[in-house]
CHARMM-style PDB file with segment names, atoms N, HN, CA, C and O in Angstrom:
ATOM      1  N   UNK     1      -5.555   0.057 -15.226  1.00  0.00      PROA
ATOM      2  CA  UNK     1      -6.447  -0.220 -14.102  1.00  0.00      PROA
ATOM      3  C   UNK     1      -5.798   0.285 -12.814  1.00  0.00      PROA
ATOM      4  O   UNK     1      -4.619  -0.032 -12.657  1.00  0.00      PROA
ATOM      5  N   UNK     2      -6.511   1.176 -11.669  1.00  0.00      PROA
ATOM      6  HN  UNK     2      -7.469   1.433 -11.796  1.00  0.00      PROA
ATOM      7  CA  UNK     2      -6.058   1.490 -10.987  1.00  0.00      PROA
ATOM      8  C   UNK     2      -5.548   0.689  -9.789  1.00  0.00      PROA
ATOM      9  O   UNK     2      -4.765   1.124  -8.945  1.00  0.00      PROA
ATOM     10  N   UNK     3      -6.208  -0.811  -9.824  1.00  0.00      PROA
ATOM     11  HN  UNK     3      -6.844  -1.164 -10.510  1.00  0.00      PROA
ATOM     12  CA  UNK     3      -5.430  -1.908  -8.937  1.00  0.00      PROA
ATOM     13  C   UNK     3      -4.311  -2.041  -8.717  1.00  0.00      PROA
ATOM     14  O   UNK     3      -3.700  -2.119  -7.652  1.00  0.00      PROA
ATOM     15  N   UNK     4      -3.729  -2.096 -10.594  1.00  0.00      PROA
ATOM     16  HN  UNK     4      -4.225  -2.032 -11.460  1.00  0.00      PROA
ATOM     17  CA  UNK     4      -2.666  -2.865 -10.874  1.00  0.00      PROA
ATOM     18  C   UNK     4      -1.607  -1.541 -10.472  1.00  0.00      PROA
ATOM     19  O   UNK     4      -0.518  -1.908 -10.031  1.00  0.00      PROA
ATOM     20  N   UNK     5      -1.749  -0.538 -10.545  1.00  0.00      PROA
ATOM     21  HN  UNK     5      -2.633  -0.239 -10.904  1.00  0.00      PROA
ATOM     22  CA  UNK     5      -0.916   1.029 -10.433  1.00  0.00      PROA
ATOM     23  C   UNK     5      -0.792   1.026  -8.478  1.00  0.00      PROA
ATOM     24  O   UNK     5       0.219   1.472  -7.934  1.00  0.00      PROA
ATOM     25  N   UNK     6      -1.619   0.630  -7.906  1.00  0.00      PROA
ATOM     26  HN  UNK     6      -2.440   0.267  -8.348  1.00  0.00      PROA
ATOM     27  CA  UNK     6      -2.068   0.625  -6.736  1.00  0.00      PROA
ATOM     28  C   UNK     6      -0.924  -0.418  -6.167  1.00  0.00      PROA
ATOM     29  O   UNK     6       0.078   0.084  -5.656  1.00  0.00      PROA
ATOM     30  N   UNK     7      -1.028  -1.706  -6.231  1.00  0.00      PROA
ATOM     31  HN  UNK     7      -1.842  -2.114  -6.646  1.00  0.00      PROA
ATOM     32  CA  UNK     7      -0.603  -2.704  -5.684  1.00  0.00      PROA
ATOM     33  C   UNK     7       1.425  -2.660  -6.364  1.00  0.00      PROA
ATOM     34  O   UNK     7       2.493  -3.040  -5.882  1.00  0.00      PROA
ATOM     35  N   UNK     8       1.076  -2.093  -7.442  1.00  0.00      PROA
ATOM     36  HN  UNK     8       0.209  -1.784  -7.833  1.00  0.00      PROA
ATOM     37  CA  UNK     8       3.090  -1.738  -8.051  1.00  0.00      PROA
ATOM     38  C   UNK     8       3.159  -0.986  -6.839  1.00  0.00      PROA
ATOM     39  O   UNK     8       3.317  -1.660  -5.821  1.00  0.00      PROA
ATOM     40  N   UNK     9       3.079   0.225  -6.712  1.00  0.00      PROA
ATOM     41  HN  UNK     9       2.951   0.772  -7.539  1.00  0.00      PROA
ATOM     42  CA  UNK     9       2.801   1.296  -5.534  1.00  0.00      PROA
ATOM     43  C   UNK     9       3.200   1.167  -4.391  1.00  0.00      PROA
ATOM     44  O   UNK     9       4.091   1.826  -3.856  1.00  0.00      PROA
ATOM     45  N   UNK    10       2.268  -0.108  -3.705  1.00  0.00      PROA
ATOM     46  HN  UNK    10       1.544  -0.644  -4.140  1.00  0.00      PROA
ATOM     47  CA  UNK    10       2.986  -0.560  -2.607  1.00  0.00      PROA
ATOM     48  C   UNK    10       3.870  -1.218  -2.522  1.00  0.00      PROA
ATOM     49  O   UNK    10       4.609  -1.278  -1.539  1.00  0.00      PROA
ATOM     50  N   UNK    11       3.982  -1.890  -3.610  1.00  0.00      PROA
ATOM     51  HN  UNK    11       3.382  -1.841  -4.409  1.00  0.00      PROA
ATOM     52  CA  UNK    11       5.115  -2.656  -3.551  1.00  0.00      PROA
ATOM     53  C   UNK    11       6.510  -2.136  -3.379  1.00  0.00      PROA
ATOM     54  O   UNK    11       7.378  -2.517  -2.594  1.00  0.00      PROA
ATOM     55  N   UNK    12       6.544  -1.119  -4.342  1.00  0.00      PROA
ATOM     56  HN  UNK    12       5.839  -0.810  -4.981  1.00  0.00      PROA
ATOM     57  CA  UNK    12       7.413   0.087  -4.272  1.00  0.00      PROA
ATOM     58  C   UNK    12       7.555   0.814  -2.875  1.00  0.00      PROA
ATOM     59  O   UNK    12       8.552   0.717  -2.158  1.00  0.00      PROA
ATOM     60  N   UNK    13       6.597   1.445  -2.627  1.00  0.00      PROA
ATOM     61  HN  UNK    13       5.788   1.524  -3.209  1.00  0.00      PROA
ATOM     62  CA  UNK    13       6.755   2.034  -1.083  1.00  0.00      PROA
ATOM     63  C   UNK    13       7.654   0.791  -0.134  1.00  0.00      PROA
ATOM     64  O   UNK    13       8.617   1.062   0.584  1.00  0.00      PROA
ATOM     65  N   UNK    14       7.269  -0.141  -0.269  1.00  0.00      PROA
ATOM     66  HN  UNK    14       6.487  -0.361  -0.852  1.00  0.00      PROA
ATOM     67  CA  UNK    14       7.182  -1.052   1.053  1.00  0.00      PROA
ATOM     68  C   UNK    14       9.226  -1.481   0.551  1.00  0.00      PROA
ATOM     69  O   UNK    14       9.989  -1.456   1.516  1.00  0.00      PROA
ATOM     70  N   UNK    15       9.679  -1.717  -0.446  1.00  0.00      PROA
ATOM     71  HN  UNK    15       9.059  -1.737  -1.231  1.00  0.00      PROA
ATOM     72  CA  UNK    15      10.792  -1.987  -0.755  1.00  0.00      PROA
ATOM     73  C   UNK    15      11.482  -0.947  -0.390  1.00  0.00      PROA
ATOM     74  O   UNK    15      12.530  -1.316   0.138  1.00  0.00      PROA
ATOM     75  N   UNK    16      11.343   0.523  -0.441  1.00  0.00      PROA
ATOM     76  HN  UNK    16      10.491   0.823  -0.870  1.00  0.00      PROA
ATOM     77  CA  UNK    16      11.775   1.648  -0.642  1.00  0.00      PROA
ATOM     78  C   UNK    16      12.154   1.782   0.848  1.00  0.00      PROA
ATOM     79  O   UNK    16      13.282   2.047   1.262  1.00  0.00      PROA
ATOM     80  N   UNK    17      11.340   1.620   1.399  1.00  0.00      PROA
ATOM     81  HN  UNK    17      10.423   1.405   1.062  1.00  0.00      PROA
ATOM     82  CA  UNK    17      11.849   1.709   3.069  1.00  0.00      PROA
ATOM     83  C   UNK    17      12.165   0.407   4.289  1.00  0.00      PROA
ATOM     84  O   UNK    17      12.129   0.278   5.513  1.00  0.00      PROA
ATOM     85  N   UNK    18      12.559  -0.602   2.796  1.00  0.00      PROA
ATOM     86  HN  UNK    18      12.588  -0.498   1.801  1.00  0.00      PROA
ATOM     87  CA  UNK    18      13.386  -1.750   3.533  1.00  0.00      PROA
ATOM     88  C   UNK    18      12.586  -2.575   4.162  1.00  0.00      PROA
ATOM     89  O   UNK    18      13.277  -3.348   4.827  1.00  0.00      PROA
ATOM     90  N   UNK    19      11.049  -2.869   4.320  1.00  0.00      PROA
ATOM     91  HN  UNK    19      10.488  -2.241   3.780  1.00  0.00      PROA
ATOM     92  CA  UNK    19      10.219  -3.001   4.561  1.00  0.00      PROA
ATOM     93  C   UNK    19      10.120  -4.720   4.415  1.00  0.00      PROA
ATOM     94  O   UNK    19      10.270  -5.150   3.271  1.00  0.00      PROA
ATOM     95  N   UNK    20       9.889  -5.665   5.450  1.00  0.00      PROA
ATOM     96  HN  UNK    20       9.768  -5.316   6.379  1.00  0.00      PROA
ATOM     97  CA  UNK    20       9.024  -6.748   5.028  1.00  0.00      PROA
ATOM     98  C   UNK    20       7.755  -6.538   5.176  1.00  0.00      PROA
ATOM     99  O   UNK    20       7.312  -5.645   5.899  1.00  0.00      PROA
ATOM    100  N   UNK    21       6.793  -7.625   4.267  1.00  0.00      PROA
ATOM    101  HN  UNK    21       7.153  -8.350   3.680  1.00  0.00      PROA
ATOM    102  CA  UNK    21       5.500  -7.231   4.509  1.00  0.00      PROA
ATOM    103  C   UNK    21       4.514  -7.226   5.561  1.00  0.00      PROA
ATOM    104  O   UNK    21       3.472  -6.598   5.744  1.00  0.00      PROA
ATOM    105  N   UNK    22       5.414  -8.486   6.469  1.00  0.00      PROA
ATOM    106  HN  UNK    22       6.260  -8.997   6.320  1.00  0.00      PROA
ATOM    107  CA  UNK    22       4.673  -8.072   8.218  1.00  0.00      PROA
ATOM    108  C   UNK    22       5.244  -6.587   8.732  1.00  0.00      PROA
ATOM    109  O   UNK    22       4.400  -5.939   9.351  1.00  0.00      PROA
ATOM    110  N   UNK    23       6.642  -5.905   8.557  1.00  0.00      PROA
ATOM    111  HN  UNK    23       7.327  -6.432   8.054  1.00  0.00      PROA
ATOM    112  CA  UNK    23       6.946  -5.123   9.271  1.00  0.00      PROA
ATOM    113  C   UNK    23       6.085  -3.532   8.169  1.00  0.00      PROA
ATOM    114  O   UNK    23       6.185  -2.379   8.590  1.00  0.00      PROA
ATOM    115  N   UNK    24       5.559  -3.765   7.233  1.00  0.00      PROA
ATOM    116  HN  UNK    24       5.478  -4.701   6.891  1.00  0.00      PROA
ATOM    117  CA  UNK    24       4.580  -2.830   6.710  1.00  0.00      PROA
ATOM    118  C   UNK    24       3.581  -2.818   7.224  1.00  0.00      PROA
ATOM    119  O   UNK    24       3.120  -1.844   7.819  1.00  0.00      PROA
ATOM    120  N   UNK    25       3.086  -3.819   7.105  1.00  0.00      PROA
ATOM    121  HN  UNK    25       3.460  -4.610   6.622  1.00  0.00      PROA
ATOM    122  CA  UNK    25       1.419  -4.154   7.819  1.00  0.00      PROA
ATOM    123  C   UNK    25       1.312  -3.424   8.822  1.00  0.00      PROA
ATOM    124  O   UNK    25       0.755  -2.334   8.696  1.00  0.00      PROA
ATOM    125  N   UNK    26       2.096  -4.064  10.755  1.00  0.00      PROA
ATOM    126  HN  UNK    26       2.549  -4.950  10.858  1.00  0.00      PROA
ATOM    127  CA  UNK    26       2.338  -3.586  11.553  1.00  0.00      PROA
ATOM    128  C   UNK    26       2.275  -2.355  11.470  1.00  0.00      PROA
ATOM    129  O   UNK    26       1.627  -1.990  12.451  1.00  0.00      PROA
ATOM    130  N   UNK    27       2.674  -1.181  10.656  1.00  0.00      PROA
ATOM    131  HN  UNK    27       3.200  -1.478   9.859  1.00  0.00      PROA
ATOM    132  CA  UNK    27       2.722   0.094  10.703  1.00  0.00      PROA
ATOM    133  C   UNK    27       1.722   0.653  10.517  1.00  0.00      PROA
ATOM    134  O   UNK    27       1.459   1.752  11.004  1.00  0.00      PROA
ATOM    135  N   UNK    28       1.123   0.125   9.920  1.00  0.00      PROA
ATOM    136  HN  UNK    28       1.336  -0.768   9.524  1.00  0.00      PROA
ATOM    137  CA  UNK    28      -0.438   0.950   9.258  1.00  0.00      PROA
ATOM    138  C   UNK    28      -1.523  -0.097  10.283  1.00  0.00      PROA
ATOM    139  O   UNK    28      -2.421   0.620  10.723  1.00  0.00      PROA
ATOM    140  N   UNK    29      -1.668  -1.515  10.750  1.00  0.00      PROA
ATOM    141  HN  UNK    29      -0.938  -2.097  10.393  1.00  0.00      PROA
ATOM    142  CA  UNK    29      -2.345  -2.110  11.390  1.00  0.00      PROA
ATOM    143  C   UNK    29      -3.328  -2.908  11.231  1.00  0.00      PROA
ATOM    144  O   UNK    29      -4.535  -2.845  11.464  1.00  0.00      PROA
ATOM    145  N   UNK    30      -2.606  -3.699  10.782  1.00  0.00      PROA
ATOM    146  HN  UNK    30      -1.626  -3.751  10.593  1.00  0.00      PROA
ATOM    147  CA  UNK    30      -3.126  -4.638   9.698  1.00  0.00      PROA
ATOM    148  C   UNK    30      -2.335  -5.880   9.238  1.00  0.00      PROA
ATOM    149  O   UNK    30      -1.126  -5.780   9.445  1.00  0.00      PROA
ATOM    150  N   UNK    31      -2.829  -7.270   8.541  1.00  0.00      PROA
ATOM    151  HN  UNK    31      -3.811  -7.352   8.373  1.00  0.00      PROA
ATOM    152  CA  UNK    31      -1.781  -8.439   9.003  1.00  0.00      PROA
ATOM    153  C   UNK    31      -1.111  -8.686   7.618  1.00  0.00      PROA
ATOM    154  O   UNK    31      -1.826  -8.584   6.621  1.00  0.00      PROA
ATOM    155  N   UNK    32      -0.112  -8.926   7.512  1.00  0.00      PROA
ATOM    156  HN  UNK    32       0.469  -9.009   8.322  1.00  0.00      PROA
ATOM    157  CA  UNK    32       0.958  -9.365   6.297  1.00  0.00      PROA
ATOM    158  C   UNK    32       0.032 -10.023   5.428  1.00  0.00      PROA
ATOM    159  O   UNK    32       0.099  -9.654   4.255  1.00  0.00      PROA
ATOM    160  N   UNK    33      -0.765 -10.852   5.682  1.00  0.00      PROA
ATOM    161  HN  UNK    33      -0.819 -11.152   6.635  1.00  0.00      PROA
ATOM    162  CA  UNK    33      -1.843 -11.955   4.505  1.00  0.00      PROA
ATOM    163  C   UNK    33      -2.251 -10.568   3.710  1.00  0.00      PROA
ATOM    164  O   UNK    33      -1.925 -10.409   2.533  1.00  0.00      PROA
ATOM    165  N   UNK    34      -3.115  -9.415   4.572  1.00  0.00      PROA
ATOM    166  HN  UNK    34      -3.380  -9.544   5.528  1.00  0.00      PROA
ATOM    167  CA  UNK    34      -4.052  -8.470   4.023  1.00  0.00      PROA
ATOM    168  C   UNK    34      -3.160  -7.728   3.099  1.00  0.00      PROA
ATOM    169  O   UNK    34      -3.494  -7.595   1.922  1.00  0.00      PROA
ATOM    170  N   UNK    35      -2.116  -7.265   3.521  1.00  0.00      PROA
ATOM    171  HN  UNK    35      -1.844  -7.373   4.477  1.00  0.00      PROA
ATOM    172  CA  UNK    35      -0.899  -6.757   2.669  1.00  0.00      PROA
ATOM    173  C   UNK    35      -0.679  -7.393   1.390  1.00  0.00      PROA
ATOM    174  O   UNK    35      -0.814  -6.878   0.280  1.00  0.00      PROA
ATOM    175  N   UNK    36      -0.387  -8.364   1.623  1.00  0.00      PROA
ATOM    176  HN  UNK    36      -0.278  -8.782   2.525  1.00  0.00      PROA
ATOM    177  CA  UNK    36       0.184  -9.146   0.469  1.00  0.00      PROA
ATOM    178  C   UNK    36      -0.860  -9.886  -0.735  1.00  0.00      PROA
ATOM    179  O   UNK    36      -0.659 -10.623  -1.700  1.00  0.00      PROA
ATOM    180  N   UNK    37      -2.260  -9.156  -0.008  1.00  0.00      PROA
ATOM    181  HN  UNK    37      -2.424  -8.557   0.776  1.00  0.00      PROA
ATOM    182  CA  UNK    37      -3.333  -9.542  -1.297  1.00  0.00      PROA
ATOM    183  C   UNK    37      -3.662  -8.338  -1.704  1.00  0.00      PROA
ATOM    184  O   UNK    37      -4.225  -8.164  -2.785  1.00  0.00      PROA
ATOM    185  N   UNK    38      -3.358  -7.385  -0.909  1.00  0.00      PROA
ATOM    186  HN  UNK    38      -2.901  -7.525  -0.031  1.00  0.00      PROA
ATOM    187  CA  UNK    38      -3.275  -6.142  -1.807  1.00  0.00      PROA
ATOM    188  C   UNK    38      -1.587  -5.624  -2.782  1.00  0.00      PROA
ATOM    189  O   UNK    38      -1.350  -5.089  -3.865  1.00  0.00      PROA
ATOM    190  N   UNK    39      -1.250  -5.843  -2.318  1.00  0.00      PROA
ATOM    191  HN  UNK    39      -1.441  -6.278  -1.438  1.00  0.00      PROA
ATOM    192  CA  UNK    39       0.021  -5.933  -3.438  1.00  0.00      PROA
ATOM    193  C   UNK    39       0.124  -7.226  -4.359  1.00  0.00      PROA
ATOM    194  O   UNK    39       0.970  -6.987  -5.220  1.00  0.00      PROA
ATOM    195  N   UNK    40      -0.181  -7.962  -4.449  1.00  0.00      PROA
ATOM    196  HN  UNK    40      -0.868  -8.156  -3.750  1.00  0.00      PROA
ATOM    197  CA  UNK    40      -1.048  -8.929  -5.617  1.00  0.00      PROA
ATOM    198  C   UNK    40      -2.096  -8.228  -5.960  1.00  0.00      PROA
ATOM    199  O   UNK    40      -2.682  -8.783  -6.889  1.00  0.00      PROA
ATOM    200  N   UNK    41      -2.495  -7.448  -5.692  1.00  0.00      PROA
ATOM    201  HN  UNK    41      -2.018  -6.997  -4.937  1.00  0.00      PROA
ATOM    202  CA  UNK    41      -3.444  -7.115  -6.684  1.00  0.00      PROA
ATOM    203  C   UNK    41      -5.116  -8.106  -6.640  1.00  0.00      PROA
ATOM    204  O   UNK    41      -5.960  -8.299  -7.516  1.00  0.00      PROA
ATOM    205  N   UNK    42      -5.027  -8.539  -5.218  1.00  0.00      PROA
ATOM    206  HN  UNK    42      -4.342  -8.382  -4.507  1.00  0.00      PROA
ATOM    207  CA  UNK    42      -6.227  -9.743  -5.141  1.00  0.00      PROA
ATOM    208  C   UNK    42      -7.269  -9.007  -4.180  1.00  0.00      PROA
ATOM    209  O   UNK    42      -8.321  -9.624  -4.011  1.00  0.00      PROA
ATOM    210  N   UNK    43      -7.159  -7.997  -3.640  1.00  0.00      PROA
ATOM    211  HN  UNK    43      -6.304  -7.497  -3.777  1.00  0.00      PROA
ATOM    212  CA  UNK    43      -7.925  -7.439  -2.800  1.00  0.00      PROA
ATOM    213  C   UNK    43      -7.922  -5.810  -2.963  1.00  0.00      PROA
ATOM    214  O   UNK    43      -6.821  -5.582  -3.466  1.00  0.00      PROA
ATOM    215  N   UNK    44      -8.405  -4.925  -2.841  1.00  0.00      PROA
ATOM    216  HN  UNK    44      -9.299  -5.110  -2.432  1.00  0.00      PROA
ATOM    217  CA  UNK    44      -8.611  -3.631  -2.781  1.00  0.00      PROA
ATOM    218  C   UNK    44      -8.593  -2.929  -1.524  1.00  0.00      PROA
ATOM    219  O   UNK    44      -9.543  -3.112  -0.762  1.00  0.00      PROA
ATOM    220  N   UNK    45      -7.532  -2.048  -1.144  1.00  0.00      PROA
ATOM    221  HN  UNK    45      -6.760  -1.900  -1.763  1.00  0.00      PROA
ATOM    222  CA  UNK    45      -7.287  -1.348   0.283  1.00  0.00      PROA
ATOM    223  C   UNK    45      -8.845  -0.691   0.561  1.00  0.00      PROA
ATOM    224  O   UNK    45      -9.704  -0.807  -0.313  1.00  0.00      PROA
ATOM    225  N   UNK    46      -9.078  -0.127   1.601  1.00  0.00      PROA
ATOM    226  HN  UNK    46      -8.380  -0.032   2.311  1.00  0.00      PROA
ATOM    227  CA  UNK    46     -10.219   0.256   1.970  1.00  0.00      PROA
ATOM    228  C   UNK    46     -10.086   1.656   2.255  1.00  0.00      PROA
ATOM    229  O   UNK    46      -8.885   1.848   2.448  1.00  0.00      PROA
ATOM    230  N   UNK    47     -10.580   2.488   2.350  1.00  0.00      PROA
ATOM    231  HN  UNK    47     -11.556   2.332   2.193  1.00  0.00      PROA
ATOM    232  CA  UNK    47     -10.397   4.104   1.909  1.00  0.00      PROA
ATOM    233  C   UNK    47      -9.759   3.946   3.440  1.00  0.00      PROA
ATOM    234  O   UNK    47      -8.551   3.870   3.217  1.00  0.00      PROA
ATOM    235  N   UNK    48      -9.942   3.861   4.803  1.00  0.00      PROA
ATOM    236  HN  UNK    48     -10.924   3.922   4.983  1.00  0.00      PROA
ATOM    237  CA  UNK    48      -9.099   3.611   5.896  1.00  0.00      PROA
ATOM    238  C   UNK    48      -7.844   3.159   5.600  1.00  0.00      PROA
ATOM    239  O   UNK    48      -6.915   3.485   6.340  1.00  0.00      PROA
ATOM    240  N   UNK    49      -7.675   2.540   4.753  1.00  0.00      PROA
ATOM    241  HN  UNK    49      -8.430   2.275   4.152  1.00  0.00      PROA
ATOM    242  CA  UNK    49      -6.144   2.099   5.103  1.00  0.00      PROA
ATOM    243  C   UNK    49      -5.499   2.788   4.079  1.00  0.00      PROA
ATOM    244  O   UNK    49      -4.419   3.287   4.396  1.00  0.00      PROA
ATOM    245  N   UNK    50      -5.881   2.946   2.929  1.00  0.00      PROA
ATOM    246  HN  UNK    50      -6.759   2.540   2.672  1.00  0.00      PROA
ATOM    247  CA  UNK    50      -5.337   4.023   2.233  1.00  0.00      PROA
ATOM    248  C   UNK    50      -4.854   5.184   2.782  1.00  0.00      PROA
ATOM    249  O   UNK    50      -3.762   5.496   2.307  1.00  0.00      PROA
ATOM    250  N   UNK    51      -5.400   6.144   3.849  1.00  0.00      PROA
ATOM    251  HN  UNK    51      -6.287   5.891   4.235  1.00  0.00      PROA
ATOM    252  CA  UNK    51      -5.246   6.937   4.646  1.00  0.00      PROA
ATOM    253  C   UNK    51      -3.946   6.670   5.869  1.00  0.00      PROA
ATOM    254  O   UNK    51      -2.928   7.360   5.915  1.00  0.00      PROA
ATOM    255  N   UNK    52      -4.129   5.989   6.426  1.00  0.00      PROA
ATOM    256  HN  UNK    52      -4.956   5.428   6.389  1.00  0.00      PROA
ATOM    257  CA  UNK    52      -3.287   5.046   6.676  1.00  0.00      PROA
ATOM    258  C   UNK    52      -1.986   5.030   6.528  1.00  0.00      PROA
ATOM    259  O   UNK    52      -1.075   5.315   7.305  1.00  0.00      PROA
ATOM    260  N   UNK    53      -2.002   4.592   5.227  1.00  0.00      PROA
ATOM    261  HN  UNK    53      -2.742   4.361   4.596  1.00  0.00      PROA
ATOM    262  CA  UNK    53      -1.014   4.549   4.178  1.00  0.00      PROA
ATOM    263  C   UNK    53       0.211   5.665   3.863  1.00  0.00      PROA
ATOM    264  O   UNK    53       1.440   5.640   3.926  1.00  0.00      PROA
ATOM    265  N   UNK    54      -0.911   6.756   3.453  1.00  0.00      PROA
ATOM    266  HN  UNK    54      -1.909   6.777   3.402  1.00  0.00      PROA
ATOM    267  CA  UNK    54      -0.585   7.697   3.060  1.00  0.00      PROA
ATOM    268  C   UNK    54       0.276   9.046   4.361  1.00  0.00      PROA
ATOM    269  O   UNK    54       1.175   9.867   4.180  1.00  0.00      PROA
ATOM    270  N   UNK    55      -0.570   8.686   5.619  1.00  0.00      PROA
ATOM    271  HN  UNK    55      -1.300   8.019   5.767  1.00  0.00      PROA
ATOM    272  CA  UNK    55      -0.003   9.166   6.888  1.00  0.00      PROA
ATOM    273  C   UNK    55       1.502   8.587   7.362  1.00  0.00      PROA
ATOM    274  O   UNK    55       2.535   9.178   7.678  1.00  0.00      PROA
ATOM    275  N   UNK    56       1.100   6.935   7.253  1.00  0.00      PROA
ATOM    276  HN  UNK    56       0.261   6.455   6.997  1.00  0.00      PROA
ATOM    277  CA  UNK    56       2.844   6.421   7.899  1.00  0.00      PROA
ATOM    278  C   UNK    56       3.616   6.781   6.623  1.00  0.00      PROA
ATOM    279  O   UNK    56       4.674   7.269   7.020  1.00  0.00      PROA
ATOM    280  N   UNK    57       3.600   6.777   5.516  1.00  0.00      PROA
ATOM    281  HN  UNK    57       2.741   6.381   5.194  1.00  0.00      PROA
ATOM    282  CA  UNK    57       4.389   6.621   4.548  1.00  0.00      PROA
ATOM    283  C   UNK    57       4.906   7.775   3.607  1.00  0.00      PROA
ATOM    284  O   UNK    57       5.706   7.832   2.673  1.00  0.00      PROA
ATOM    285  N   UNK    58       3.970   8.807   4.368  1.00  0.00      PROA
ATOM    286  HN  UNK    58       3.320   8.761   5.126  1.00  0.00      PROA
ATOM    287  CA  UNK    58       4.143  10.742   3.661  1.00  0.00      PROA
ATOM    288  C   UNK    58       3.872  10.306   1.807  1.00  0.00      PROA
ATOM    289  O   UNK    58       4.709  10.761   1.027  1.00  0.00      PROA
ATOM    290  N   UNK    59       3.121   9.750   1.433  1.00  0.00      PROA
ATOM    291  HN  UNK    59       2.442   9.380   2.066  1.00  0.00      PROA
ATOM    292  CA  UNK    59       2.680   9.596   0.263  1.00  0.00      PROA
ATOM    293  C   UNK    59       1.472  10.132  -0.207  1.00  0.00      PROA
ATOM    294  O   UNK    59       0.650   9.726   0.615  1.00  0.00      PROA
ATOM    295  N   UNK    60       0.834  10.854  -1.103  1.00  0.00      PROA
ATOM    296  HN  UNK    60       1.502  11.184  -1.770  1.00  0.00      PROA
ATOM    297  CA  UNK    60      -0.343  11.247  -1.631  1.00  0.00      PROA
ATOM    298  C   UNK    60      -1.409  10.339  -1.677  1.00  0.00      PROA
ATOM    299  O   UNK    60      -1.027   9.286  -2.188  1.00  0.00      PROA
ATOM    300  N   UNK    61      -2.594  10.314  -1.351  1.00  0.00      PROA
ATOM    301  HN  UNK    61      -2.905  11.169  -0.936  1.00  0.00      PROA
ATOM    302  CA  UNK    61      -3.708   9.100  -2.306  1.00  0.00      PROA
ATOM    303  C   UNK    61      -3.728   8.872  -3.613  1.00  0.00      PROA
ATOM    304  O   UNK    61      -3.829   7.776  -4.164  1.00  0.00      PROA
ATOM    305  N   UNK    62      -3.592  10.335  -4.296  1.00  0.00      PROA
ATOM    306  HN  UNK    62      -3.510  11.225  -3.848  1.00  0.00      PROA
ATOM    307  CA  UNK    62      -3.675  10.247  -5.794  1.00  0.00      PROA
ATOM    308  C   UNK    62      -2.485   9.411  -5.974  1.00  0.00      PROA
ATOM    309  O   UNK    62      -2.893   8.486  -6.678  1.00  0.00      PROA
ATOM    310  N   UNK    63      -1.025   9.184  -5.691  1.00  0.00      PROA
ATOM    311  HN  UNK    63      -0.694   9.935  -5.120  1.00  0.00      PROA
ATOM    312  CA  UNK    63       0.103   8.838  -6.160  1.00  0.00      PROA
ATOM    313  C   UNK    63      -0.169   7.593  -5.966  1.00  0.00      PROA
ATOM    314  O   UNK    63      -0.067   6.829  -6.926  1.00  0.00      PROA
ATOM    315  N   UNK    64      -0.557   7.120  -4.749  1.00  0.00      PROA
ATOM    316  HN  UNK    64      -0.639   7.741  -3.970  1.00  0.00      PROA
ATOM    317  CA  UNK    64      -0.599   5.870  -4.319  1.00  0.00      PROA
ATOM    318  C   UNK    64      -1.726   4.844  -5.057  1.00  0.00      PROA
ATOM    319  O   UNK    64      -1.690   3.617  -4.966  1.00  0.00      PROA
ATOM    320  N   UNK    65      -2.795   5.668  -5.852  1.00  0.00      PROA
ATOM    321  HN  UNK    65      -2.824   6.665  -5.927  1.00  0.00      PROA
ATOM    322  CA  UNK    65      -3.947   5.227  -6.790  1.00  0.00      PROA
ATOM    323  C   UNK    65      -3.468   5.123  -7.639  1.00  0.00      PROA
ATOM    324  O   UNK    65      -4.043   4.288  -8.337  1.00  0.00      PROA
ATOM    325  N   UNK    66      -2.421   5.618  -8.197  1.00  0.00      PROA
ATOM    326  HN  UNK    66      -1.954   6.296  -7.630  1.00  0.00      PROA
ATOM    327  CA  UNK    66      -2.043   5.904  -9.716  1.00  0.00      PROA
ATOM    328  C   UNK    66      -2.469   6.948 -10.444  1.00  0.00      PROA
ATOM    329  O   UNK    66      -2.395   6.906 -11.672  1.00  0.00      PROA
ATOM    330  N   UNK    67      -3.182   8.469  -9.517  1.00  0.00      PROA
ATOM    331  HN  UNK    67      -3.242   8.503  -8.520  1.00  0.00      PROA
ATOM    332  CA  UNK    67      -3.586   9.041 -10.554  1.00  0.00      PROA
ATOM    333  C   UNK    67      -2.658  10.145 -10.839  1.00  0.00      PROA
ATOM    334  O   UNK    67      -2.953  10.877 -11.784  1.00  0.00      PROA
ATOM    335  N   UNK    68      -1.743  10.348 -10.273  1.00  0.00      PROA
ATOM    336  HN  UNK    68      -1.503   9.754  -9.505  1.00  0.00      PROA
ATOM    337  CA  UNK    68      -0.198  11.233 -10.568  1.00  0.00      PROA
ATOM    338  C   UNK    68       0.691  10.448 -10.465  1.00  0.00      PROA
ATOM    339  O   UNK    68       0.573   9.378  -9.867  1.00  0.00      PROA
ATOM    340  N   UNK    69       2.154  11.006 -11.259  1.00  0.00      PROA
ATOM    341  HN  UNK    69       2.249  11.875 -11.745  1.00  0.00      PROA
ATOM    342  CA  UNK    69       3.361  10.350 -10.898  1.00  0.00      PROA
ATOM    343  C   UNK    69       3.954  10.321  -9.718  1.00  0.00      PROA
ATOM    344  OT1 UNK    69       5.006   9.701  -9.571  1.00  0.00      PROA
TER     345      UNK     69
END
């Protein structure tokens, strides 16, 4: 499921660059709660923040979806 590939993902990103989950949020613009239900896997990023994402963090969409390594 591409959630569960999604939310590992960030989790990964966000560890990788030493990251707490307010000081992730903050970067992309957006609050630690929203973060942390998308890395649980309880909420689904929104094609905006995916983008987002992918801008502060120099990461692909596909990678960050799970659909490449």
């Amino acid at each position: 499921m591409i959630e569960d590939v999604s939310a590992k993902r960030l989790y990964e990103l966000r560890e990788k660059n030493g990251l707490s989950t307010r000081a992730a949020a903050e970067r992309i613009g957006t609050s630690s709660s929203v973060w942390n239900r998308w890395e649980n896997g309880k909420n689904r990023m929104t094609s905006f923040f995916i983008i987002q994402i992918c801008k502060e963090f120099g990461v692909s969409a596909d990678w960050l979806l799970g659909l490449t390594d």
